[in-house]
C-alpha positions in Angstrom: 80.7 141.6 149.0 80.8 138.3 151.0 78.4 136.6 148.3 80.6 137.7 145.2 83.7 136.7 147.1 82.2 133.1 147.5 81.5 132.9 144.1 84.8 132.4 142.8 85.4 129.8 145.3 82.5 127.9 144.7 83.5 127.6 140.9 86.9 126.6 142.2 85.3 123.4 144.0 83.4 122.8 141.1 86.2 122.8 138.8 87.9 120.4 141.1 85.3 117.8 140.7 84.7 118.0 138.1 88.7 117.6 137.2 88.4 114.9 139.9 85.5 113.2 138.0 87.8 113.0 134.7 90.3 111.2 136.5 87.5 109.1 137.8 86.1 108.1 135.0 89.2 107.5 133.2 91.1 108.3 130.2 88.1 108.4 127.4 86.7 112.0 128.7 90.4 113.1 127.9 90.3 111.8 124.8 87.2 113.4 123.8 88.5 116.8 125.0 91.9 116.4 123.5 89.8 115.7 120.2 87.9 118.9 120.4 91.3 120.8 120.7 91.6 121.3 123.9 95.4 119.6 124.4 96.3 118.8 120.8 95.9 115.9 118.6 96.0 112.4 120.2 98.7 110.2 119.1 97.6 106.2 119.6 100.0 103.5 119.7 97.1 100.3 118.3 98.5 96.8 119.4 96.7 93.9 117.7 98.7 90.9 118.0 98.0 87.5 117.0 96.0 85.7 119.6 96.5 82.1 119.2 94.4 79.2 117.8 91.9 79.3 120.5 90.9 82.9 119.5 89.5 81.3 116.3 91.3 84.1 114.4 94.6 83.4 112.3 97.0 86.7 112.7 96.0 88.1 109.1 92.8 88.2 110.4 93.4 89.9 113.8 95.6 92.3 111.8 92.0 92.6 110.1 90.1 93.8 113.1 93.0 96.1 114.3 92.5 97.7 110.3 88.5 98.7 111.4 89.2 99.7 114.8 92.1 102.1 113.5 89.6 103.5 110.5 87.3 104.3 113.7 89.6 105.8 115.5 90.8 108.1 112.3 87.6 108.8 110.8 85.8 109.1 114.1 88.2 110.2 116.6 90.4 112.3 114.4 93.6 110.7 115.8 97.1 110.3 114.9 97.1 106.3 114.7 100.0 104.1 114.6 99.1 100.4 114.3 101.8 97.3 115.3 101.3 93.8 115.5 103.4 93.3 119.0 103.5 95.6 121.7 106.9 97.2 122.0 109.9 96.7 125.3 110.6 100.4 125.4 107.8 102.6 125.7 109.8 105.6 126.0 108.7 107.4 123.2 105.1 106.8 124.3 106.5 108.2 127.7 107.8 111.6 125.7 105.5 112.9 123.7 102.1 114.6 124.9 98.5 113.0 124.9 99.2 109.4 124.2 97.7 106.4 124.7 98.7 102.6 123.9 95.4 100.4 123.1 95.8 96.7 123.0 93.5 94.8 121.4 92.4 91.2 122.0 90.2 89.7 119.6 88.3 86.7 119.7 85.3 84.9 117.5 82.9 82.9 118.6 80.6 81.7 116.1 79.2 84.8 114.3 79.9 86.8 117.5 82.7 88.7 118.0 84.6 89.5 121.9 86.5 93.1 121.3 88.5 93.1 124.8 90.8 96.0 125.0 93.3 97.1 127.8 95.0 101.0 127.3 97.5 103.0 129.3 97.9 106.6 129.2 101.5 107.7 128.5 101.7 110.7 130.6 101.1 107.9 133.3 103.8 105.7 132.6 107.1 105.7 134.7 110.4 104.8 133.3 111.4 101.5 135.4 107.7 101.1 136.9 105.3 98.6 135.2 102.7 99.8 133.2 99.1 100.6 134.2 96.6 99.1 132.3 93.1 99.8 132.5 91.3 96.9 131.1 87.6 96.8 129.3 86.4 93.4 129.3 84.1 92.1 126.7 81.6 89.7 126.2 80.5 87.8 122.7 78.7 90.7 120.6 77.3 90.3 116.9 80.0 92.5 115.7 78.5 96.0 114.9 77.7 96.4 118.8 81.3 94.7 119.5 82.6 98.0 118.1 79.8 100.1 119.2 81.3 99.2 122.9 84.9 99.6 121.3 83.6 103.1 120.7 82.4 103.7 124.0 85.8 102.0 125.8 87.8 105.1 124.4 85.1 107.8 123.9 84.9 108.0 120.1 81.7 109.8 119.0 80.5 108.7 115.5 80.5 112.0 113.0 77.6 112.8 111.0 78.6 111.1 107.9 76.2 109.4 105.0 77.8 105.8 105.3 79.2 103.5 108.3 82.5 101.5 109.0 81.5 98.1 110.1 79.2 95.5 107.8 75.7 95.4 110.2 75.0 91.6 109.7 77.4 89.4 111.1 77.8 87.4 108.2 79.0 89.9 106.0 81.2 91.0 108.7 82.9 88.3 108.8 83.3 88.3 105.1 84.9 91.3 105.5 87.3 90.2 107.8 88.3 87.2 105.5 88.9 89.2 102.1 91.1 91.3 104.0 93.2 89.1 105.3 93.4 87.4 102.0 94.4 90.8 99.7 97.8 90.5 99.7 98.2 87.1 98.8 98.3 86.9 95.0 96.7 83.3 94.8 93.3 84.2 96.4 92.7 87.9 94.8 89.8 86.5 93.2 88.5 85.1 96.4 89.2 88.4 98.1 87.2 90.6 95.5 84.0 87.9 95.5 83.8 88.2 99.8 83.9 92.0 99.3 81.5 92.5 96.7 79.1 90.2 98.9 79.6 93.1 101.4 79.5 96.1 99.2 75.9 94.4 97.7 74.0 93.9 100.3 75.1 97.1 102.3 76.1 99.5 100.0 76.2 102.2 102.4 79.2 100.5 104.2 82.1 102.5 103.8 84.6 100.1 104.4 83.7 97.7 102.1 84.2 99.6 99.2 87.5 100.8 100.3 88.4 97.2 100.8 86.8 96.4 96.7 88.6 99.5 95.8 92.1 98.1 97.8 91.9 94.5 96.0 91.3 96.2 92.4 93.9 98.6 92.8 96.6 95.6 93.9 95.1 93.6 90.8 96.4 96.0 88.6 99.8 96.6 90.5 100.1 92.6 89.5 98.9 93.3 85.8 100.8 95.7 84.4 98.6 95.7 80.7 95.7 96.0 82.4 92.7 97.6 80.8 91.8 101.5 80.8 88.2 100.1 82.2 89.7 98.7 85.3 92.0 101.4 86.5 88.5 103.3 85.8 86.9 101.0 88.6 89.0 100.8 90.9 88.9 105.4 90.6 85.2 104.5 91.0 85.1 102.2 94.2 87.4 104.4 96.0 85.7 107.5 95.1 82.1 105.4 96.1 83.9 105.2 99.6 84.9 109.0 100.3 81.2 110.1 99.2 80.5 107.6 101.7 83.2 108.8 104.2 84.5 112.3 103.5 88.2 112.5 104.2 88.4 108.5 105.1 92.3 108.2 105.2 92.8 105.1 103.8 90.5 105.5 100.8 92.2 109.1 100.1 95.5 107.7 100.6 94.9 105.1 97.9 93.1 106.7 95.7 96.2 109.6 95.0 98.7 107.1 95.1 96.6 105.8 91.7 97.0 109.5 90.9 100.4 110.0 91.1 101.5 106.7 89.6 99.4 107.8 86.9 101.4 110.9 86.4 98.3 113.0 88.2 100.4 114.4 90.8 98.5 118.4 90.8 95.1 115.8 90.9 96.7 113.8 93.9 98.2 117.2 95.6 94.4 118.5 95.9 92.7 115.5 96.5 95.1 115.0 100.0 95.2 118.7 100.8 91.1 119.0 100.4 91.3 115.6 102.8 93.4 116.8 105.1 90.6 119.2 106.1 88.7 116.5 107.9 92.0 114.6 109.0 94.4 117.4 109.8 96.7 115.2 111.8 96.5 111.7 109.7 99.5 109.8 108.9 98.4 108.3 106.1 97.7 111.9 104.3 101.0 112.8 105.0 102.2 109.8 104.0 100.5 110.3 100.2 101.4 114.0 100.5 105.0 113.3 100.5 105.0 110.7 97.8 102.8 112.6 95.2 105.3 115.7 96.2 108.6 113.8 95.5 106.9 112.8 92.4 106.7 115.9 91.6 110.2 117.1 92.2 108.9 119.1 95.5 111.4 118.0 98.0 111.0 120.3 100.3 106.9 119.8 100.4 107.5 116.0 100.5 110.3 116.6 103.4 108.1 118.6 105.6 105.1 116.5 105.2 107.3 113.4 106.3 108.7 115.4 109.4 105.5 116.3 110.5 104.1 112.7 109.7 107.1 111.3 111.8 105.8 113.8 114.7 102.4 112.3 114.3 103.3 108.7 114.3 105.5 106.7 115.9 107.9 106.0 113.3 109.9 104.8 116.0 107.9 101.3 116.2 107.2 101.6 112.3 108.5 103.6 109.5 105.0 104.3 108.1 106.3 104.6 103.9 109.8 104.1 102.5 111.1 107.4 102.3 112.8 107.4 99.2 112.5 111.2 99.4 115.6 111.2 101.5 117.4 109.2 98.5 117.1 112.1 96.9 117.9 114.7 98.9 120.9 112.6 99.8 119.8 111.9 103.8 121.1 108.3 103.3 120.7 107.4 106.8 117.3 108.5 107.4 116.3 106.1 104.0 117.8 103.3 105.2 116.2 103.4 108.4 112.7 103.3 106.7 114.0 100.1 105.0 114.2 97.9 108.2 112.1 94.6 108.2 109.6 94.8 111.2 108.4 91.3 113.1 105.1 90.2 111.8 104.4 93.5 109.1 103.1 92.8 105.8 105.9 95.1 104.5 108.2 92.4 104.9 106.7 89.5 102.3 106.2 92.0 99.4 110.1 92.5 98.0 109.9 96.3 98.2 112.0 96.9 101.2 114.7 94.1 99.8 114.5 95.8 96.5 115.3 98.8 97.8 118.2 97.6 100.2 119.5 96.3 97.2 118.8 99.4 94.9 120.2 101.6 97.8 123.9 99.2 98.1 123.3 99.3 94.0 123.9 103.6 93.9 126.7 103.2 96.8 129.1 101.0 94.7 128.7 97.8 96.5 127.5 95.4 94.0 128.0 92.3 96.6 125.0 93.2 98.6 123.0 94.8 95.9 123.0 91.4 94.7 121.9 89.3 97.6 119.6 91.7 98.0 117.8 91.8 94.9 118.2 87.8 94.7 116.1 87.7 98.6 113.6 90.4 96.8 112.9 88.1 94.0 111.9 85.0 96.8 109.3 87.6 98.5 106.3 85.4 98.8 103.7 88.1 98.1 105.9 90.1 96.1 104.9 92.5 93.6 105.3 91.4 90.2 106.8 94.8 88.9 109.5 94.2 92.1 110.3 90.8 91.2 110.8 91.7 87.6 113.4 94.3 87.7 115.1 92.5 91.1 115.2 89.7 88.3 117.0 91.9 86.0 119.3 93.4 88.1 120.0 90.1 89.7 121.3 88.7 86.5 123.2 92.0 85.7 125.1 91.5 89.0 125.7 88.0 88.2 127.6 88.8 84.6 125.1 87.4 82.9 123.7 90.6 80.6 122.6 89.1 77.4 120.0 87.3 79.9 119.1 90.7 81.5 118.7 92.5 78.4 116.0 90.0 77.3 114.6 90.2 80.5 114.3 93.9 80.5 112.8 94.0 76.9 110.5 91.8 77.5 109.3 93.3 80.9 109.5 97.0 79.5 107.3 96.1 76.5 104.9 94.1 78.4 104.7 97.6 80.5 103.7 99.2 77.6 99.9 98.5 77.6 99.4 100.4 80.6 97.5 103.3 80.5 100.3 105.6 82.7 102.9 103.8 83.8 104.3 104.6 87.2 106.8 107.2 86.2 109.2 106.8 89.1 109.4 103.0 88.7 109.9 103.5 84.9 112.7 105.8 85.9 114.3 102.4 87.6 113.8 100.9 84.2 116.2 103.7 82.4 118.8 102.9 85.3 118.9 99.3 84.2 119.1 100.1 80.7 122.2 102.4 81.3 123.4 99.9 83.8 123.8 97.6 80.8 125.2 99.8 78.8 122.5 100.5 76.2 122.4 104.0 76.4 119.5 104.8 73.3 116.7 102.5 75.4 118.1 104.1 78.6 117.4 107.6 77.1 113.8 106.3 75.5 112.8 105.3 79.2 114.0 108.5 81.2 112.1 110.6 78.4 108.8 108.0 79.4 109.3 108.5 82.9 109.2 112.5 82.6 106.3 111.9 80.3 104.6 109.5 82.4 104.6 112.2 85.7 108.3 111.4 87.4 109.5 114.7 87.7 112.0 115.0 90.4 114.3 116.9 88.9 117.2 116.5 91.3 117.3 112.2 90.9 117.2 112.7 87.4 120.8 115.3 88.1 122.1 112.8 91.0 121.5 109.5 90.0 124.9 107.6 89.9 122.9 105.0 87.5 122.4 107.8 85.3 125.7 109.5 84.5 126.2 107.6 80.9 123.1 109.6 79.6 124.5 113.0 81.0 126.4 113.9 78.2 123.6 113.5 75.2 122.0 116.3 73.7 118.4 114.4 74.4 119.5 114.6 77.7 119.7 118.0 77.9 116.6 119.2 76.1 115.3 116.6 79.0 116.3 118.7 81.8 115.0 122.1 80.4 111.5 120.3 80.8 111.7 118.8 83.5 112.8 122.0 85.5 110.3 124.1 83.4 107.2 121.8 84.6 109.1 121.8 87.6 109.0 125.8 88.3 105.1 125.2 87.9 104.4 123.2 90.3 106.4 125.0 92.8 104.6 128.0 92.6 101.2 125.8 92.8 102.3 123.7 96.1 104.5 125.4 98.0 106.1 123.7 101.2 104.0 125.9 103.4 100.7 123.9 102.4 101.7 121.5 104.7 101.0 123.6 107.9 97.8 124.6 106.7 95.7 122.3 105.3 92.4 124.5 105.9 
């Protein structure tokens, strides 16, 4: 009786070390448990800010390295991943929500070698008023696969059984990597960007990232040529689907590939390609992120609103809006869409002319022309703007400005150059009937919203709400418009219903 009464106890004391060895050891253990399912998804907070001249690392590049290490931790890890470029003042929503962690990286090259120093803090530790408690893992120069093989090891990630890998083996082609990465956005050196990748994706083809990277550049070449070729949207389909053989479920791959999908008027394809994803990557942003914009797309508000609430409980939207939620245009939550407009210190989002086109577009719908127009006029001086952007800011710059003979021959000329895509982007085209009416042309205006429904924009309830709209309202066109829309509409519904975000088994 004595025996069997000490038996509990003992496995009392042994659950106490054994508790008292987690804390030991540190916060990884946790990590891995919480990954298992034993707490809940772990949200990250990644920090990768620039790190100076002596680092031998300009900040695109850092940004860079922050990219791979948050494509381990998602692909890897299974983590919710937020990634900044400066670490925020107020920590208190790191404080508040369960199973957190901040990571800050500090990357340096020397040579060919790469030094990966990290510090993290748990935010179940951290006290409001009270400094915070790093735990730092200091690195030494590494040829850059074992840089990150540490990296993996500093927060517990164990690498899945996959087919391909994240990080280019030689240190060269790392490197490589690093540089066409950095250089994507910027429309002068696309070509530079796509040769350093393809060095990558031809030596080591069974390197994951590099082909989401190839796949990332094509797809942003054709975003900057609207008449591009059927053969190249076909590529860059191809290199991101080469990547998710590679990397089942990879986040930013998926993500990318359905929002090629969706502008393509593919939004059923792009539904099931993110839903069959979110099966190895049940609490990824970026999923959500694509979920809600093929959904919106699609006129399913309510599936588009749920995937962005649970996204937002995900990621800390707080330190970054993660999309811009036109969404909420729609459904009329005005002060939810402006906040996802907000300029953010050192974020890419900030040199492309989306968020100032869609300031302006936003002050355009509310009545106040003055704003609308310097916002468009800022959106057409983005630096690494969009081409599409800075044509239609163009346009409804001049509109604002009185001078409509100019915009009309501006819009012409941009719609018919349009017309050599393959599948326009059917909610941008919508934009393009909005000018048309805005100028008064109301037979082009009702030529482009019948394109836009043909061409996969289906939300029915812009098409109904859209101030820009109300001169077509009254057409018969317009009517036989609206019976197909909510016919194709009623479809979908009954395919994706709102409860498909819960359950993405």
């Amino acid at each position: 009786m004595e025996a069997r009464a000490r038996k509990p106890r003992q496995a009392a004391l042994m659950l106490g070390l054994a508790f008292g060895l987690i804390l030991a050891v540190g916060s990884s253990l946790a990590w891995m448990l919480a990954r298992a399912g034993a707490r809940g998804p772990v949200h990250i907070l990644l920090v990768t800010p620039a790190q100076g001249s002596a680092s031998g690392l300009d900040p695109a590049e850092c940004r860079a390295i922050g990219a791979l290490a948050q494509d381990r931790l998602e692909c890897y890890g299974g983590m919710a991943v937020t990634s900044v470029t400066e670490l925020p003042t107020d920590l208190g929503p790191v404080r508040t929500r369960p199973h957190t962690r901040v990571l800050v990286l500090e990357p340096r090259r020397q040579g060919n070698d790469l030094v990966l120093a990290l510090r993290e803090a748990a935010g179940e530790r951290m006290q409001a008023g009270e400094a915070t408690r790093w735990i730092r893992h200091p690195a030494r120069p590494l040829p850059p696969v074992q840089a990150f093989a540490a990296f993996d090891r500093a927060v517990g990630l164990v690498r899945q059984d996959v087919p391909g890998y994240l990080t280019p083996r030689d240190p060269g082609r790392f490197w490589n990597l690093i540089r066409a990465t950095a250089l994507r956005l910027q429309n002068d050196h696309m070509a530079e960007a796509a040769a350093l990748a393809r060095t990558v994706v031809e030596a080591e083809p069974d390197c994951g990232t590099g082909w989401v990277l190839l796949g990332n550049i094509q797809y942003r070449r054709l975003l900057n040529h609207p008449a591009a070729f059927r053969q190249e949207q076909a590529e860059a389909e191809t290199l991101l689907k080469r990547a998710l053989t590679l990397v089942p479920g990879h986040p930013r791959a998926t993500l990318l590939l359905s929002l090629m999908e969706s502008d393509n008027g593919n939004q059923r394809d792009a539904l099931n390609l993110l839903i069959q994803a979110r099966r190895y990557q049940p609490n990824n942003p970026l999923l959500l992120t694509g979920l809600a914009y093929a959904a919106r797309g699609a006129g399913l508000l309510p599936l588009a609103r749920r995937a962005m609430d649970l996204r937002d409980s995900l990621a800390f939207s707080e330190y970054l809006p993660q999309a811009v939620d036109i969404t909420c245009l729609y459904t009329g939550e005005i002060p939810r869409f402006e906040a996802s407009l907000q300029d953010r210190p050192g974020h890419l989002r900030n040199t492309t002319g989306v968020l100032a086109f869609y300031r302006g577009y936003l002050a355009l719908v509310q009545g106040d022309r003055a704003k609308a127009h310097a916002e468009f006029t800022a959106a057409r001086q983005a630096p690494h703007g969009y081409p599409n952007i800075l044509s239609l800011s163009e346009v409804f710059d001049l509109i604002l400005d009185g001078r409509k003979d100019e915009a009309w021959k501006a819009l012409r000329a941009f719609d018919q150059e349009r017309l050599g895509m393959r599948e326009p982007d059917g909610e941008f085209t919508i934009r393009l009937a909005e000018a048309y009416a805005l100028l008064g042309d109301r037979a082009s205006a009702m030529e482009m919203a019948t394109r836009a429904f043909a061409r996969g924009f289906g939300c029915t309830a812009w098409y109904e709400r859209s101030p820009l709209l109300a001169p077509l309202r009254g057409l018969p066109r317009w009517k036989a418009l609206m019976q197909h829309l909510r016919e194709r509409q009623s479809l979908m519904e009954e395919a994706f219903p709102a409860s498909l975000v819960e359950n993405p088994a």
